[in-house]
N, C-alpha and C positions, 0 to 999 in steps of 0.2 A: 526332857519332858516331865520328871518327876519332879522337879522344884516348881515347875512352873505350874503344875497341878495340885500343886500340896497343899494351897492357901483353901479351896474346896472340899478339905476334910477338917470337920470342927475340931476332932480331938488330933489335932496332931500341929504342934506350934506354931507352923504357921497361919493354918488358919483362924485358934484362939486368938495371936495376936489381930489378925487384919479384922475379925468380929471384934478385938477389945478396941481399936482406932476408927476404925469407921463408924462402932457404935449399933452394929446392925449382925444380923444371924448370917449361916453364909446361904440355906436354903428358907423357903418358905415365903412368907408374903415380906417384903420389902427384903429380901437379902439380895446381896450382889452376885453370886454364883451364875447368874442369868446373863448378866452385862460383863462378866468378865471373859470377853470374847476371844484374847489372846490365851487365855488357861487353855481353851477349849481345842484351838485353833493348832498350838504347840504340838501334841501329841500326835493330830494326823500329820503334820507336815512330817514330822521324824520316823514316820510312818512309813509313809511318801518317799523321802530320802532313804532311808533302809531297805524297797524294792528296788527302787530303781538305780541305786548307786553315784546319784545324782548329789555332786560335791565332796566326795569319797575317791581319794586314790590309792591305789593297790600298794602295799609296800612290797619294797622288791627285797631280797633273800638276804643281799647284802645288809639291807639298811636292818633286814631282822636280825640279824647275826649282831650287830653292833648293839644293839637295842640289849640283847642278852647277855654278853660280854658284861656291859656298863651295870647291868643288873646284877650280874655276878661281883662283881666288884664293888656297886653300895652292899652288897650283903653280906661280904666278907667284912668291908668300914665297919659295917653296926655293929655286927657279931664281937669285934676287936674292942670296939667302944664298950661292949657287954661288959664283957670279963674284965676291963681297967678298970 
């Protein structure tokens, strides 16, 4: 939801960029922040999805256990990479 809202704040890259391409402010009289309906649209849906758990599945203990492991192990890689 944060990328896709980002273009709606002027001082932050991407919105200077799509004000500097379009040629136009992102609020005020002719700006696009009005018609940019997916910006707006984004954050309630993940909104949406975050109560209801809709498209979200549970991991199970096992698959966290492995998940951790493999984390332990790029962390030991880097840590190795450090010091060489």
């Amino acid at each position: 939801a944060g990328t896709m809202t980002s273009n709606l704040v002027p001082w932050n890259t991407c919105g200077a960029t799509m004000a500097t391409f379009l040629g136009v402010g992102q609020w005020g009289a002719g700006g696009y922040a009005p018609y940019a309906i997916l910006c707006w649209i984004n954050p309630l849906v993940s909104i949406f999805y975050g109560f209801t758990g809709i498209s979200m599945t549970k991991m199970t203990d096992e698959d966290y256990e492995k998940i951790l492991v493999q984390r332990e192990k790029d962390k030991a890689e880097a840590l190795a990479l450090l010091e060489a």
